[in-house]
C-alpha positions as CSV (number, residue, x, y, z in Angstrom):
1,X,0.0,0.0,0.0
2,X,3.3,2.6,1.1
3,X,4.3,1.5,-2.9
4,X,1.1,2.6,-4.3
5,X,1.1,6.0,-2.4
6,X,4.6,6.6,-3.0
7,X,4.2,5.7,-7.1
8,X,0.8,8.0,-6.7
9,X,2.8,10.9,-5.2
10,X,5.9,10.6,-7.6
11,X,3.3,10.7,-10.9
12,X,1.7,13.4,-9.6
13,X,5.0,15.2,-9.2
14,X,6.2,14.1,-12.4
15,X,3.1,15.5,-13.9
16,X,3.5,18.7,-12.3
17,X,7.3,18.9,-13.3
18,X,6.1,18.2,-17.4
19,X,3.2,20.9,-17.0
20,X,6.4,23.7,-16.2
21,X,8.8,22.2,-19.2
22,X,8.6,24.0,-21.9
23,X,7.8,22.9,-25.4
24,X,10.7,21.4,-27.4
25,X,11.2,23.3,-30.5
26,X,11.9,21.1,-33.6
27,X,15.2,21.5,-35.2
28,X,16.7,21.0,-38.6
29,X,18.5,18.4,-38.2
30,X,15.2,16.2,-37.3
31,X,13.7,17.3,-40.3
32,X,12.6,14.5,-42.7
33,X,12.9,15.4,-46.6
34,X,8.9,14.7,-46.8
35,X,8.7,18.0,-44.6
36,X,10.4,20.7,-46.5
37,X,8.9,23.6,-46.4
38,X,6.3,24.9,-49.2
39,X,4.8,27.7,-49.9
40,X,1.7,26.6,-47.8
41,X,4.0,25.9,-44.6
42,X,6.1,28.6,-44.0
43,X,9.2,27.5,-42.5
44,X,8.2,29.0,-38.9
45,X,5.1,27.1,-38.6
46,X,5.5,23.8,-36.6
47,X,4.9,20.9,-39.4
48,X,1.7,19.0,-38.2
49,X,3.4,14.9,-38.0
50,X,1.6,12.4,-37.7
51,X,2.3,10.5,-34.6
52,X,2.5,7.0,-35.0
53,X,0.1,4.7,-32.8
54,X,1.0,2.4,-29.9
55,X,0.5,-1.6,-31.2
56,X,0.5,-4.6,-29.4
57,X,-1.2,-3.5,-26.2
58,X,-1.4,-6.4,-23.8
59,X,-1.4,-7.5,-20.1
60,X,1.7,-9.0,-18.3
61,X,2.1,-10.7,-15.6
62,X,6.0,-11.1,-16.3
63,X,8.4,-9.1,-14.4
64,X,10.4,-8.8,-17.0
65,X,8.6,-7.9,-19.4
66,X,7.1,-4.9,-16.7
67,X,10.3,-3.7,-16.0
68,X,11.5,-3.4,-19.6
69,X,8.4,-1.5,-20.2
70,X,9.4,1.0,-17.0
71,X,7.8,-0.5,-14.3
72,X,10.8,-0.4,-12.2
73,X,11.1,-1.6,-8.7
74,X,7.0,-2.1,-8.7
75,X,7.7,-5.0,-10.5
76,X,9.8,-6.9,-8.4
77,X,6.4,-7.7,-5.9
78,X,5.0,-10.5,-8.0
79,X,1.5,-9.7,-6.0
80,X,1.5,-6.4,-8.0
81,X,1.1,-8.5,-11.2
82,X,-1.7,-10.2,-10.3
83,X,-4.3,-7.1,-11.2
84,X,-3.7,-5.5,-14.7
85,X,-0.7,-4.2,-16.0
86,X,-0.9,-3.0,-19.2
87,X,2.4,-2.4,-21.8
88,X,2.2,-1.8,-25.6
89,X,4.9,-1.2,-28.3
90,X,5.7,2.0,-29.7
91,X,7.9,3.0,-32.3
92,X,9.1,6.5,-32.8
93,X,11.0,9.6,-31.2
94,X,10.6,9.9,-27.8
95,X,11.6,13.9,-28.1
96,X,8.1,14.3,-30.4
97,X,5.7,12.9,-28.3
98,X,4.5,14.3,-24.8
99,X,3.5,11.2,-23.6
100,X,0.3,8.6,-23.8
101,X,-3.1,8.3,-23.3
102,X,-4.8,5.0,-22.0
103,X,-8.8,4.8,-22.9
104,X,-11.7,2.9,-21.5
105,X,-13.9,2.2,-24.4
106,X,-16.3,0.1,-22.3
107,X,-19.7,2.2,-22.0
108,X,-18.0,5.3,-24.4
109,X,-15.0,6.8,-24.7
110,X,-13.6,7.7,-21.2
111,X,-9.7,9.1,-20.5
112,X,-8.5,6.8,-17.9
113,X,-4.4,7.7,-17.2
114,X,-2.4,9.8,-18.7
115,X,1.5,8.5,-18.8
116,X,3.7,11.6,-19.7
117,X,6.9,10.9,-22.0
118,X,9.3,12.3,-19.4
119,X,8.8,9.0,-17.7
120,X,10.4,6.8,-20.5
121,X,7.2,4.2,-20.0
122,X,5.3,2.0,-21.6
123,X,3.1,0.6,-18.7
124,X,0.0,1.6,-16.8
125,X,-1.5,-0.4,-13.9
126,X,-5.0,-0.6,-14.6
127,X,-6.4,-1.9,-11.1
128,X,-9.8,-0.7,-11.7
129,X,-10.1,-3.1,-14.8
130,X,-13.0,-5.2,-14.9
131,X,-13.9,-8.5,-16.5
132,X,-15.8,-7.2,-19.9
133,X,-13.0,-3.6,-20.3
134,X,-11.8,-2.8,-22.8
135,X,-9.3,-0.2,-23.6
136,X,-6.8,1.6,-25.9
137,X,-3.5,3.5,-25.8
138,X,-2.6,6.5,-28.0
139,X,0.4,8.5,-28.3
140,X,0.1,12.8,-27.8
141,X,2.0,15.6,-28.4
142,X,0.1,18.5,-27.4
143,X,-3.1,18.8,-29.0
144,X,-1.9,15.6,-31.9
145,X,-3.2,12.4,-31.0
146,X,-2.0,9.5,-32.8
147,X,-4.5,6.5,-33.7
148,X,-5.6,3.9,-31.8
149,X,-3.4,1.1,-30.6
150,X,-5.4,-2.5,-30.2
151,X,-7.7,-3.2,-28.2
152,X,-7.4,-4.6,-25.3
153,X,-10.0,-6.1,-22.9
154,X,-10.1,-7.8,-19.5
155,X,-10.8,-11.2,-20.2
156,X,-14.4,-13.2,-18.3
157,X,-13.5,-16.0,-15.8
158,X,-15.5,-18.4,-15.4
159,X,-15.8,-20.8,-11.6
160,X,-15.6,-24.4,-11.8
């Protein structure tokens, strides 16, 4: 339970740090080719990229595979992995994106955690995940959202 409060406390400052960090501003040598300028995008407008989507979101109940994804010393506790932990792939550069954005699509379309890029993860714990869930994960960078990544949903049990 100290874990939880402690994780709970360092988001939440980690949030607050990310809210004070200013936007990075994109240089030339990140340019692609495809984004030259033209006449329609001056030079000084930031080019609108399109953010590639998280794939392959999944649970785990591998501590491995948690703490490759940046769940860190949570991990270790293999009690932790018995509720939901959610990690997904994603492909791209980690100075364009401002972090993701997991989704309960289960009875709409409801923002459940956001995970800012400062943290270098790929995890959420999704305790309050219910048989019959589902969810998504997308990748932001200020008011850009990337697609969808799978869905994922919390599978049905059924008692002997």
């Amino acid at each position: 339970m100290r874990r939880v409060v402690f994780l709970l406390g360092l988001l939440t400052l980690l949030l607050a740090a990310s809210a004070l960090r200013a936007p990075a501003s994109p240089t030339p040598s990140t340019a692609s080719p495809a984004a030259s300028p033209t006449p329609e995008a001056p030079m000084t407008a930031p080019s609108a990229s399109i953010l590639p989507a998280p794939y392959d979101l999944r649970r785990t109940t591998n501590r491995n595979d948690c703490r490759s994804h940046g769940g860190g010393s949570f991990c270790q506790n293999p009690s932790h992995l018995n509720k939901p932990v959610l990690i997904w792939e994603w492909k791209g550069n980690p100075s364009s994106l401002d972090g993701f954005r997991l989704y309960m699509l289960t009875g709409g379309r409801t923002l459940i955690n956001q995970i800012p890029a400062l943290l270098n993860q790929q995890i959420v714990f999704a305790y309050t995940a219910h048989a019959g869930q589902c969810f998504v994960v997308t990748a932001y960078k200020g008011a850009h959202e990337s697609a969808d990544s799978n869905k994922w949903c919390a599978p049905y049990t059924v008692a002997p």
